[in-house]
N, C-alpha and C positions, 0 to 999 in steps of 0.2 A: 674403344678401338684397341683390338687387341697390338702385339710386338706385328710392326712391320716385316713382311719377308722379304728378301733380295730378287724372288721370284717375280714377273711381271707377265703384262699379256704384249710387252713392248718386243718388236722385232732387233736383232745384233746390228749393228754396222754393217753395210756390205765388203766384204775383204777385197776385190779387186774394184778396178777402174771397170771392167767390165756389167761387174754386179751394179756398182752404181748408176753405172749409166744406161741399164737396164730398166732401174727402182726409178731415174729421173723420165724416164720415157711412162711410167708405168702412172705417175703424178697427174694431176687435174692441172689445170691452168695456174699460171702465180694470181692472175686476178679471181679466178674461185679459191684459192687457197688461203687467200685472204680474206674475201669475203664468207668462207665457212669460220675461220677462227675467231675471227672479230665478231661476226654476231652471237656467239657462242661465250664471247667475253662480256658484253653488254647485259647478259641476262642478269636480274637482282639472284642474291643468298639466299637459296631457300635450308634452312634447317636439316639436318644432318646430310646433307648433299656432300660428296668427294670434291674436290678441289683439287688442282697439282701445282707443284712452284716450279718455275722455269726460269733459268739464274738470265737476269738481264739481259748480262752480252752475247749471249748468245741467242734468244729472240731479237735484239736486234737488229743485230746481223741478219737474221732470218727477214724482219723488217725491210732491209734495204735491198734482199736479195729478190722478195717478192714483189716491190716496188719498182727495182729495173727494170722487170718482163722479158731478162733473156735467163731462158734456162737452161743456157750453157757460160753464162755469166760466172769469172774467178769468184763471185762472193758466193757464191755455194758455201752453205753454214756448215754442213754434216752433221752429223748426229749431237742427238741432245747429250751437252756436258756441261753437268751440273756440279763439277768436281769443286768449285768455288764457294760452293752455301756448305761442304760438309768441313767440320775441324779436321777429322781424316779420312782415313780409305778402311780403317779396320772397326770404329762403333757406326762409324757414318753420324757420328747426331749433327746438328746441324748448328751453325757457328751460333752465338751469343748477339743478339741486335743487329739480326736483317731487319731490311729495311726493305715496305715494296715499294717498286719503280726507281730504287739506287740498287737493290740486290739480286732482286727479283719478279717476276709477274706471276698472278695467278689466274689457270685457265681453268677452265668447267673438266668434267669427263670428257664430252663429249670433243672438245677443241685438244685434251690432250690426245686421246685419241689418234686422232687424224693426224697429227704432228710425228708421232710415235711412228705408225704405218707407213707415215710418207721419209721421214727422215733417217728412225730408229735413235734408241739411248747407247750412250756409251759403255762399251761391254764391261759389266760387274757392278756398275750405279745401282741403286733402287730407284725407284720412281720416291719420287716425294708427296705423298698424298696426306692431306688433311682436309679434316670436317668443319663443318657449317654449324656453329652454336648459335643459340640462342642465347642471350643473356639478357637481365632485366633491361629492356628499351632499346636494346641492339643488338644486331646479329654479326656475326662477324666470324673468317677463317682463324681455326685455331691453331696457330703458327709450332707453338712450342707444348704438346700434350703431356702430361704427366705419367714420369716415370717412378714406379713402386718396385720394390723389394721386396718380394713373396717368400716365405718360407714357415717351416711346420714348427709345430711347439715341439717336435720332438727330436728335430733335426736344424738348430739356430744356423749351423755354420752354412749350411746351402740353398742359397739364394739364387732368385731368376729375377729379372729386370725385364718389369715389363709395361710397357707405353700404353696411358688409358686415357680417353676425352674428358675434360673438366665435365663432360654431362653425362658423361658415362655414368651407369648405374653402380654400386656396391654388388649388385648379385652379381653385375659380368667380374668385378671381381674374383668374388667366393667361386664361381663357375670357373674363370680361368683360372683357379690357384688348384682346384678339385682336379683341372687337367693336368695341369703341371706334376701334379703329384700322386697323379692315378690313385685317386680315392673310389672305392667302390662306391654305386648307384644308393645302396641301403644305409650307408653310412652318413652321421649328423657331422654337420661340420659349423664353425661360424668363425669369424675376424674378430682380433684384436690390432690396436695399432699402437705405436711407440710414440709416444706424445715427445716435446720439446724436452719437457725436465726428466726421462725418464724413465716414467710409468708408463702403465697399459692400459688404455683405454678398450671397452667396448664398442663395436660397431654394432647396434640392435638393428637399425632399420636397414635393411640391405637394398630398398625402393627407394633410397635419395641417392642422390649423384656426387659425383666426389666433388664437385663446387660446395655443393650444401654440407658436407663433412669436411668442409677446410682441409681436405688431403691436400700434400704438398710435393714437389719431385723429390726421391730421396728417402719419402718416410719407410720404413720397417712397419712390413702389414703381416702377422703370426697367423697363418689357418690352425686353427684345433679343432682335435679329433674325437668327437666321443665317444669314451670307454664301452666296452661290452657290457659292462654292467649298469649302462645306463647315465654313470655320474660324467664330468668334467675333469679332465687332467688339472686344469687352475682351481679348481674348488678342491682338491688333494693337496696344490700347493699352499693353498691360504688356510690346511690344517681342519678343511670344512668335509673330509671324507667320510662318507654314510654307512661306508661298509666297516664291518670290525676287523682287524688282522688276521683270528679268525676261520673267518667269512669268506675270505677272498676265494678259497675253491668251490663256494660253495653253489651247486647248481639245483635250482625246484623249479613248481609248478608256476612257470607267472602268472602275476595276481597275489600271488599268496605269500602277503610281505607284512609284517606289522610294524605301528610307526611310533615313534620312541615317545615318550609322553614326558614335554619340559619343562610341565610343572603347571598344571590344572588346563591341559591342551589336550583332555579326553574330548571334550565337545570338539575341535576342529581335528580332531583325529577320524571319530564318528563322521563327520559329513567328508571328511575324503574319501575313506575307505565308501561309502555310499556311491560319491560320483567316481569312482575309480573304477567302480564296477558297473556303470550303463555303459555297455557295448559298443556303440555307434559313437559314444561322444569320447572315448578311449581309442578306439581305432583312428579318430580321425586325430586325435598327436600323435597315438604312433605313427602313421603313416604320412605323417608332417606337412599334412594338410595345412595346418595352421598358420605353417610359414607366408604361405602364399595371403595371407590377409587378415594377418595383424594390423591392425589400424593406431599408427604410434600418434597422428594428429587429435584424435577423440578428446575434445576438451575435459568430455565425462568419462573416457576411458584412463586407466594407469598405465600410458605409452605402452601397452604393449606386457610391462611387464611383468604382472599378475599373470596373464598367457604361458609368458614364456617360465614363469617357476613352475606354472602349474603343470606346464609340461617337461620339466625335468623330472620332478616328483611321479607324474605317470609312467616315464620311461624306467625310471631305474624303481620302479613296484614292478612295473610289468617286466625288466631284464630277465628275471631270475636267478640271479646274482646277488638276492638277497633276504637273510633271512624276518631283518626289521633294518628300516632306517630310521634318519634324524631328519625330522623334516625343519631345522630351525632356519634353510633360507627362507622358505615361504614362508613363516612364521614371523618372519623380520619384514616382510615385504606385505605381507596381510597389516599388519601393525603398523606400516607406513602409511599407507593411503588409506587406512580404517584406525584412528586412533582410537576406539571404543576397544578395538584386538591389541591394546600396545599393553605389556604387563603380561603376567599370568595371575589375574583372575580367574574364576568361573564364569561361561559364559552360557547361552543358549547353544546349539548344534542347529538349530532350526535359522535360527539369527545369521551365523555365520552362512550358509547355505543359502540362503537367500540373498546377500552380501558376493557371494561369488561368483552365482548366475549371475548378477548384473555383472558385473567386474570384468566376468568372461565375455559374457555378451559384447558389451563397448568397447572392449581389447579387442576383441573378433568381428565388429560390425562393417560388413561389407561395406554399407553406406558412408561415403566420407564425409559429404556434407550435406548434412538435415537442413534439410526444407520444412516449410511452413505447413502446418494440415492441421484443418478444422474442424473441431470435433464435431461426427457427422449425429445428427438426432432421427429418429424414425420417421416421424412426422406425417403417420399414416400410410406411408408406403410399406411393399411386402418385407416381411422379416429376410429373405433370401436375399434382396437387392442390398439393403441396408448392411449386412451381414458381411459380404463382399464387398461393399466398398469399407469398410470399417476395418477387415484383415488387411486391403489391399493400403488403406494410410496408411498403420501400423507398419506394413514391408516398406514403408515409403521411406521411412525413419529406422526402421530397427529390423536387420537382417544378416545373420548367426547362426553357426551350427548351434546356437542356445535356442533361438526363436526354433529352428527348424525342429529341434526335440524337445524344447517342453512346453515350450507355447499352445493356450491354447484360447480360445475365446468364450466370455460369457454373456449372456442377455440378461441386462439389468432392466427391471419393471420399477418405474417409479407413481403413485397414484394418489394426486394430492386430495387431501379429505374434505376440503371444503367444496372446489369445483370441479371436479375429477378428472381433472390436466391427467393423459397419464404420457408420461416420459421414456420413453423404449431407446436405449441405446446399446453397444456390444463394444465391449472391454476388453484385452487381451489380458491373459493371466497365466503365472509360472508355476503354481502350484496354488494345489487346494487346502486351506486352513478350513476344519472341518469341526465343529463342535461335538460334545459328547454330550450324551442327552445325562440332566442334574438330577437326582436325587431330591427330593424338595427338603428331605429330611437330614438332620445331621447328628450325630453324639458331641456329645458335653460332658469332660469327668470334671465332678465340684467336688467339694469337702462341705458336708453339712454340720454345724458346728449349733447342737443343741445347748437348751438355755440349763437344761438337770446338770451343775459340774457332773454328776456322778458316772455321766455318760459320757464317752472318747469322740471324738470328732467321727462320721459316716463319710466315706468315700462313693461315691453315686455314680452312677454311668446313666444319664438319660439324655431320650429321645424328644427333638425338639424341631420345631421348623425352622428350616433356613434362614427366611425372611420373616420371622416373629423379633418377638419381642422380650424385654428380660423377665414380663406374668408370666408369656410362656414355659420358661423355665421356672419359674416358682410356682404354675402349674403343675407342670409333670414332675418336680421332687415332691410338690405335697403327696402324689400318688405313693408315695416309696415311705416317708415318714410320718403320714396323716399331722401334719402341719399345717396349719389353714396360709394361703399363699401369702395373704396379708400379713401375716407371722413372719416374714421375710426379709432380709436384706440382702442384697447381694455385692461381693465385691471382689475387686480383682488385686490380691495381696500379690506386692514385690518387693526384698529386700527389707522383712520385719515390717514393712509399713503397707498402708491403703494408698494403691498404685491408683484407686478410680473406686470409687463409691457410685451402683447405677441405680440410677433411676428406674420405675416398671416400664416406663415407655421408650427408654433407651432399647435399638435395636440388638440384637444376636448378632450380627454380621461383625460389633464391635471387638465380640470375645473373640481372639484367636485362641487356635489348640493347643497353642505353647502357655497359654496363660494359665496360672494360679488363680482358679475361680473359688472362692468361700462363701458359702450362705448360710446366713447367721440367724438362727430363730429370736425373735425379740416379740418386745410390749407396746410398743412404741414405735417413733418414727424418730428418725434424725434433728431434723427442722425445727425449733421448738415455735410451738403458737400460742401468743399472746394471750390467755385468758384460758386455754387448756388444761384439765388436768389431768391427761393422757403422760402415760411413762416418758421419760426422755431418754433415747439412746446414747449414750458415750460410745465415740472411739477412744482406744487405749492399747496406748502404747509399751514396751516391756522395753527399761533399758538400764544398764549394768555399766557403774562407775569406775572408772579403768583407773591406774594409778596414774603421778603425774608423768604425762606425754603429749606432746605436740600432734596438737591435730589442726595447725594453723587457724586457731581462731577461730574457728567453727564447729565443732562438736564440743568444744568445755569436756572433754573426758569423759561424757557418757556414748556408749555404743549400743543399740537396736540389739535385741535378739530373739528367739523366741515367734507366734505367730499372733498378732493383735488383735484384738476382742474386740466386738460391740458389745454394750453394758447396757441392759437396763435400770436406769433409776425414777422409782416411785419421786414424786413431788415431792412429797411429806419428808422423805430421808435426804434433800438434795444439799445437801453441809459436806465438811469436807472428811466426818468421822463418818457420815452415812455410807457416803463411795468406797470409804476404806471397806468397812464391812461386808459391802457387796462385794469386794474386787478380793477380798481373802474367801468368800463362799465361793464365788464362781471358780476359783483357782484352788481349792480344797484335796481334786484328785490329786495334784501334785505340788500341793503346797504347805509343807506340814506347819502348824502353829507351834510355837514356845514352850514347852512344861512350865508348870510351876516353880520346880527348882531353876532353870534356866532364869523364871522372872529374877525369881528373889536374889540368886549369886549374880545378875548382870545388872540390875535396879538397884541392889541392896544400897549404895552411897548415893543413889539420886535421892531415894526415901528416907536417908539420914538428914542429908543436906536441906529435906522438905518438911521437917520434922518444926511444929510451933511458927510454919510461915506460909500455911494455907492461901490467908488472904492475900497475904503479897505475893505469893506465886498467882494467887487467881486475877489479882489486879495487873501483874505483868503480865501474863496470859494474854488479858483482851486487850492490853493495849497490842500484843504482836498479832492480835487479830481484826485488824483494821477494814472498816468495810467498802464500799467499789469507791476506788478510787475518782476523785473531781476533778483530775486534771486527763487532757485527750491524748498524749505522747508520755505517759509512764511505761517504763519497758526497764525490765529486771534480769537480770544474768541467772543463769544457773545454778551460779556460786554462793549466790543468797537461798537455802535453804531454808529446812522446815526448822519451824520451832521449838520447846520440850513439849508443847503436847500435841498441836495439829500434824505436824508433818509440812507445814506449807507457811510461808510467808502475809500470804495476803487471801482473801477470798478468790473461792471460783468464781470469774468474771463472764458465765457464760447465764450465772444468774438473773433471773427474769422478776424477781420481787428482792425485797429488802429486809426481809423476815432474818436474815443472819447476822444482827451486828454484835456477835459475841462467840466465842468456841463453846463446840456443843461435848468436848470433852470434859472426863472429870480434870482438875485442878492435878493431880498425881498420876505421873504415869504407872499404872499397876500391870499393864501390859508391854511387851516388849515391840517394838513397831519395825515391821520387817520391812519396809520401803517407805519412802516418802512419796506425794503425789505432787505433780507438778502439771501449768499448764503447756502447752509445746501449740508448734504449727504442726501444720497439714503433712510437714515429712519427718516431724518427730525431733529436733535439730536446735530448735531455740524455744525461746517464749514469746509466747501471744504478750500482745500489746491487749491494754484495759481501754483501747478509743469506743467512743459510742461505736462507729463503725464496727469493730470488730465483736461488738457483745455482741452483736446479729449474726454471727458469723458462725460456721461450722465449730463448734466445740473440741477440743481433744487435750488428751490428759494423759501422760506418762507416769508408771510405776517405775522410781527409779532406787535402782537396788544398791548398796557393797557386795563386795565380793565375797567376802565372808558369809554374809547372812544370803545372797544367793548359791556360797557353796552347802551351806549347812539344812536350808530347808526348803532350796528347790529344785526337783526332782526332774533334771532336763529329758531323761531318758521316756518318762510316763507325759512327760508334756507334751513330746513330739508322738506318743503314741496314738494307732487311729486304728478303725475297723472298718473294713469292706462290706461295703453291702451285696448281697445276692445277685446285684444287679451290675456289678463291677465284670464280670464276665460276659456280660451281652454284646454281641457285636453287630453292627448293621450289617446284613448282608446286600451285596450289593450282585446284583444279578448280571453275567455279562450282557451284552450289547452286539450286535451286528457292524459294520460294516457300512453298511448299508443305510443301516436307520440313522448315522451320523450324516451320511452323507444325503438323506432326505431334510435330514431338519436343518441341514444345509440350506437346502431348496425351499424351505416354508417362509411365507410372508411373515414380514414381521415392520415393528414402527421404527422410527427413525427418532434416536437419544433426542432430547434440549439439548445436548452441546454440539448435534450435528443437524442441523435443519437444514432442508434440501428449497432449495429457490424457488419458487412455482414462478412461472412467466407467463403464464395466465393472472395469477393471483397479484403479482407484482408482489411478493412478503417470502418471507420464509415461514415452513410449514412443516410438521411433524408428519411427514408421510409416509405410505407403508413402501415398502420395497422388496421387490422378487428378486433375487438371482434364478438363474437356468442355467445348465450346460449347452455349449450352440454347438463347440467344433473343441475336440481333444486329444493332446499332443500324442507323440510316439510314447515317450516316459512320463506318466503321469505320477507327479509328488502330490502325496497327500499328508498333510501336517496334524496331527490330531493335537488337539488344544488342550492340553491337560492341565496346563499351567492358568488358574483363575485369579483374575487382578479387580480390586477397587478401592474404592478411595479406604476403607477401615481394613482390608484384608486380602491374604495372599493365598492360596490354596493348591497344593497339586493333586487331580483325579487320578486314582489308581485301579479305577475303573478297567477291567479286561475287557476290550474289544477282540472280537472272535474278525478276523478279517481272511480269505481264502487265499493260498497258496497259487493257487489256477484258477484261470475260467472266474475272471468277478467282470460278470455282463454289465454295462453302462447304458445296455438299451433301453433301460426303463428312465434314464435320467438325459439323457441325449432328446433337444425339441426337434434338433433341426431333421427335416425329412430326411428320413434312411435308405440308404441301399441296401434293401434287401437281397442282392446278391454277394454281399461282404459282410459278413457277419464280424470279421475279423476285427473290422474297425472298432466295435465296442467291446472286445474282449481283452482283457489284460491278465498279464502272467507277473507275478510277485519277482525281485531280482535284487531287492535290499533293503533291508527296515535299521533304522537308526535308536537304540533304546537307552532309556536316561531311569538308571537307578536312584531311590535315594528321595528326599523331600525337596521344600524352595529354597533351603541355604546352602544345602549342600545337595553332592548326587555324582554320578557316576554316570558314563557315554561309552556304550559299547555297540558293535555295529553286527547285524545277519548280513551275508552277503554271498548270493550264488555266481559262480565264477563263469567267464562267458566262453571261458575254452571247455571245461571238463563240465558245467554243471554240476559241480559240486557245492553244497554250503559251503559255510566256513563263518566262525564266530572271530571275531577279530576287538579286541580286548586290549587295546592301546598295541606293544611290540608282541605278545602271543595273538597266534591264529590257532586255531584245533575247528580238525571237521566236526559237522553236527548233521543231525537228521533234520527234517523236515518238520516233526513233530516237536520240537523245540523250539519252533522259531517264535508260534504263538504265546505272546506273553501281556504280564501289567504294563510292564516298562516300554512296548512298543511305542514310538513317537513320532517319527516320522518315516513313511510307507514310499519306498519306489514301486512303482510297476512300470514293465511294460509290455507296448500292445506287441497282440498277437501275432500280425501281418509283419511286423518288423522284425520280429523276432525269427518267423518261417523266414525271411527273405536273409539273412545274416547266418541263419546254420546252412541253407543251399550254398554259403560259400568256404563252411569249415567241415574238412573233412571229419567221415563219417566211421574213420577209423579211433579215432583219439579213444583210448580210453579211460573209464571213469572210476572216478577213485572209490574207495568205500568207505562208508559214513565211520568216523571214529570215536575218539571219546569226547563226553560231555565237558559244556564249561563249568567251570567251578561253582558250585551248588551256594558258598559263600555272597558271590559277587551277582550271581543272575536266578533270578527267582522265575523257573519255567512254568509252573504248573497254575 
């Protein structure tokens, strides 16, 4: 209820005795006069109904005057003076604790009225009118309405005082503050209000009543005004200004804005700029459609306020007042109600985008409260009927300018295998996730690591099946080195050591392309078998004794280096001089041996010292070579090295007979021993334990060196050296792809995972059934998602695969069931208007966005804060990922409303040849 006026529909006093006595002939009976106002008083409250208060004493009076029945009787009341209920004559408001029937009476319209006509008010009163509430459980007149203090954020000191019903809405607010203040029709406005301690609260929902916003008489309510260029005067004050200094004169084409990237927010950068440019869902925030049904109760919506940044952020793109902004409110408010967006990580563009249709949807859903609807099944009835009731549940529940654009519906075929239950139902869906047809085939770069030292490691590039296996990869290298497969090991080296030793039946899906694959030609196999006399494989370890340094306890001062070896060793040579020998041939290319003079100037005082004490060095000898230990928990440090002649403490424990209980070297060292052997675990780190358990166990053996004697003779530089094979330049070609053919094998049958099995209610079980999708009915803007990104349980992969997709004209009549009208053709034709593309692999990558503007049609490549126009013949790329189109008929119907003057810009320079790969 807005400010009361002094104006009324009430007649003056009559100024003579003449008039009155004229007005008193002109009167109905005192007993009709009574009998209209009284029945007029008896009627119950009905809600927002006028009321008027009539001061006591004088109905009274009025009472005894029409109770006498002469109506020329002294008690003639005269006009209504209510001058008693006001504290003065200049606000009029009305005293503090009336009371009705000690201060006052309240009569309908209709009873004042008549009273008004026949008596008149006394001249300069207002009439006293109040409304009919409703409040929880009771209705009642509301005697004292509340009074506010309107004024602008830009102008504090001038305020209007103005009277509103506890059930008054907030919008007659912002309405009467907008008149007060002659704000233009086109112009965005909203309240703020002055809380108790001080601050400023928001008023978002502007459809609750000021009961339900605890307004109070008194409070301070701020209209602001939003800037031409889109932003908020308060978001300036709180230091959150999008424009640069600058900027501020700056005027372009709206639309063509870029948005400031705050630190790996290229992915929600990409999918604004997408939706900022479908036409119809931009128009309807500018023209602030949205206001009108915002739904702030949505249990599943974010009150409203995902809506509403999301249309600040469209507004001031679309101002043109800007050449990039800062999008960090919605970036804060994404991250609130999506805590997967809180951080700047990298994320998907497709994720988020699917995350904001919903968001918006349930911010924007007409429907306030959802009703129950069961999901409808075919059940042999026509697909049409089904189809239609199935759109029409869905609007029951979920109705949005989002359903209304990108909504659309699918026919899901389910047909169980055992009884052939088949299960027809129709889905609604927001975009199409659209597979890319795989390659069966993939590349694998290995290092082939021959048994000749005298040959360098081969670098391979081969072709192998997807879903094979590790023969097939030692297949197709035998083709490239004539190695027989079985001549094979394969392993995936990380960090000096064997990350994973595979097995032939271990799958390819296991190896990723980031891994260090090495295939080592051997004699032998790993495992060793009991009663074999087939080669045994060694792993072997390379590691270099650092001086004293804390490595907490757990490396003992040796460090990994170098790339580790499988060894073949014959049976007959398996001692611990045999290995040595093998391990200085295999290591030969770059591992120079001792001269002579080196023996004799670094031995010389061992061989003085050995001089006439053969035996007793030979007898100390075997006892330091003691054979497999008897007891199951012996376990020795590192720090117990090799002896003067083996190099090693105790035997190798991986020994399978008993043939060694003695060193198989001479009694004198005549050679200089460039490493010691040791045995280690699986990451090269400590030492094997000698338990029965562990003698069955994978073997492995470290060379461990000084520094000295690996700076003196081994050759890091030739160690690490390797040669390409011819076959190191091949590269899979990978043919592009249609469109089209994504979107058919879309549509192709296919079975249903073990971890998703579909219920048969024929069958009563769960069943591995096959399942159709169809297209039935498709939206204005159809998103189409291309799946490039491949996931499971061993591997991650992204398709760089070029899908060739059209600009214009991509017909859907071949993939649409539902009967056509062939007099619309429109309806399956769609027009390209935004592609969202993601450079770069699965850890990292890069979000930049195509987008045709819906005023000029022009491109424009949109690259986080740079925009630069582009051609049409650019837009085709790897990195495309997700496709907007849209349809035809929507599109003719939206340019019949933009003129046909506007002109179009011309195509300019390319994007950076660095960051976007077009060709």
């Amino acid at each position: 209820m807005a400010a009361v006026a002094a104006d009324s529909a009430a007649a003056a006093i009559p100024a003579s005795a003449e008039e009155r006595e004229r007005q008193r002939e002109a009167m109905p009976g005192l007993d009709e006069q009574w009998r209209q106002v009284e029945n007029g008083r008896e009627r119950p409250l009905r809600a927002g109904e006028s009321w008027f208060l009539v001061a006591q004493h004088w109905y009274k009076q009025w009472e005894v005057y029409v109770k006498e029945g002469d109506q020329d009787a002294d008690t003639f009341p005269g006009c209504i003076n209510n001058a008693g209920l006001f504290e003065d004559q200049i606000s009029w408001h009305l005293r503090e604790g009336l009371l009705e029937g000690d201060d006052y009476v309240l009569l309908p319209a209709t009873a004042w009225n008549y009273l008004v006509s026949w008596y008149g008010l006394e001249d300069g009163q207002p009439p006293i009118e109040r409304k009919v509430i409703e409040l929880p459980g009771i209705r009642k007149v509301e005697l004292y309405p509340i009074e506010l203090l309107l004024v602008q954020h830009s102008d504090m000191e001038t305020a209007f005082t103005i009277q509103f019903s506890h059930t008054d809405s907030l919008d007659l607010v912002l309405q009467t503050a907008r008149e007060q203040f002659l704000v233009e029709p086109q112009e965005d406005t909203r309240l703020w209000i002055k809380n108790s301690e001080g601050s400023l609260d928001r008023l978002c929902n502007t459809q609750i009543t000021l009961l339900d916003a605890s307004l109070e008489t008194g409070q301070l309510v701020i209209m602001e005004t939003r800037n031409k260029d889109g932003t908020w005067p308060s978001a300036q004050l709180c230091g959150m200004n999008s424009m640069p200094e600058e900027d501020e004169d700056f005027q372009g084409q709206p639309g063509i804005c870029g948005l400031t990237n705050l630190g790996n927010t290229c992915f929600m950068n990409s999918a604004l700029q997408c939706l900022s440019n479908v036409p119809q869902l931009t128009e309807y925030f500018l023209n602030n459609r949205y206001l009108e049904e915002l739904n702030f109760r949505n249990p599943l919506g974010m009150k409203g306020e995902l809506a509403e940044a999301y249309a600040d952020l469209v507004k001031q793109t679309w101002s043109g007042y800007h050449r990039s902004i800062v999008p960090n409110v919605f970036k804060n408010k994404v991250g609130h109600f999506a805590s997967q967006f809180l951080g700047y990580q990298q994320h998907d563009s497709q994720e988020l985008l699917s995350f904001l249709l919903d968001g918006l949807h349930e911010d924007l859903n007409r429907v306030k409260k959802k009703e129950y609807v069961e999901l409808c099944n075919g059940a042999g009835r026509p697909d049409l009927e089904v189809a239609q009731e199935a759109w029409q549940n869905h609007k029951r529940r979920n109705d949005s300018v989002i359903v209304d654009t990108f909504h659309g519906l699918f026919k899901s075929t389910l047909v169980c295998p055992d009884c052939g239950n088949v299960s027809v139902t129709f889905d609604p869906f927001c975009y199409l996730s659209v597979p890319l047809p795989v390659c069966p085939r993939r590349v694998l770069e290995v290092f082939f690591v021959p048994m000749d030292p005298r040959r360098k490691p081969e670098q391979h590039r081969v072709v192998v099946p997807k879903k094979g296996n590790i023969s097939d990869l030692c297949v197709a290298l035998s083709t490239h080195t004539s190695v027989a497969p079985d001549k094979m090991i394969v392993a995936d080296v990380f960090s000096h050591r064997f990350y994973k030793l595979y097995q032939l039946e271990d799958p390819l899906s296991s190896i990723l392309d980031r891994d260090d694959i090495f295939v080592y030609e051997v004699t032998g196999r790993i495992e060793p078998v009991e009663g074999s006399r087939d080669d045994i494989v060694v792993p072997v370890y390379l590691r270099e004794r650092t001086p004293s340094r804390d490595y907490n306890n757990s490396y003992y001062g040796l460090i990994l280096f170098g790339h580790p070896l499988l060894v073949s060793v014959p049976r007959d040579r398996f001692s611990w001089e045999g290995l040595y020998n093998i391990l200085m041939y295999r290591l030969s290319r770059y591992v120079t041996k001792p001269t002579s003079d080196e023996d004799d100037g670094d031995e010389k005082g061992d061989e003085d010292d050995d001089d006439g004490n053969e035996d007793s060095s030979s007898d100390e000898e075997k006892e330091e070579m003691p054979g497999p230990s008897t007891t199951n928990s012996v376990q020795e440090t590192e720090q117990e090295q090799a002896g003067p002649s083996s190099g090693v403490t105790r035997r190798c424990p991986f020994l399978l007979d008993n043939s060694l209980h003695t060193s198989q070297w001479p009694p004198r060292r005549r050679h200089k021993q460039l490493f010691t052997l040791q045995t280690v675990n699986s990451n090269g780190t400590s030492d094997r334990t000698t338990s029965p358990e562990e003698i069955q166990t994978q073997p492995y053996i470290a060379m461990d060196w000084e520094p000295e004697m690996k700076r003196r003779y081994y050759d890091e530089v030739e160690a690490e050296g390797y040669v390409k094979h011819d076959c190191v330049g091949y590269m899979l070609k990978k043919s592009p792809v249609q469109l089209q053919e994504c979107i058919r094998l879309f549509t192709t049958v296919e079975t249903l995972e073990k971890e998703n099995p579909w219920y048969c209610s024929s069958c009563k079980q769960h069943q591995l059934a096959t399942k159709k999708l169809d297209l039935w009915m498709l939206p204005e803007v159809l998103i189409i998602h291309l799946k490039r990104f491949s996931f499971s349980k061993l591997s991650r992969e992204k398709l760089d695969t070029l899908v060739q997709f059209p600009i214009r004209d991509l017909d859907f009549s071949e993939f649409v069931i539902k009967p056509k009208n062939d007099s619309a053709p429109d309806l399956y034709k769609y027009d390209l208007i935004a592609v969202s593309n993601h450079y770069g692999g699965m850890r990292d990558g890069h979000y930049t966005t195509f987008a045709c503007n819906k005023d000029s049609g022009q491109w424009h490549y949109f690259d986080d804060n740079s925009v630069s126009p582009v051609n049409e013949n650019q837009i085709e790329s790897k990195a495309a990922y997700v496709l907007f189109y849209q349809r035809q008929d929507v599109a003719r119907r939206q340019s019949q409303t933009v003129s046909s003057d506007i002109p179009t810009s011309a195509s300019g320079s390319t994007p950076n040849p660095e960051i976007m790969d077009v060709n």
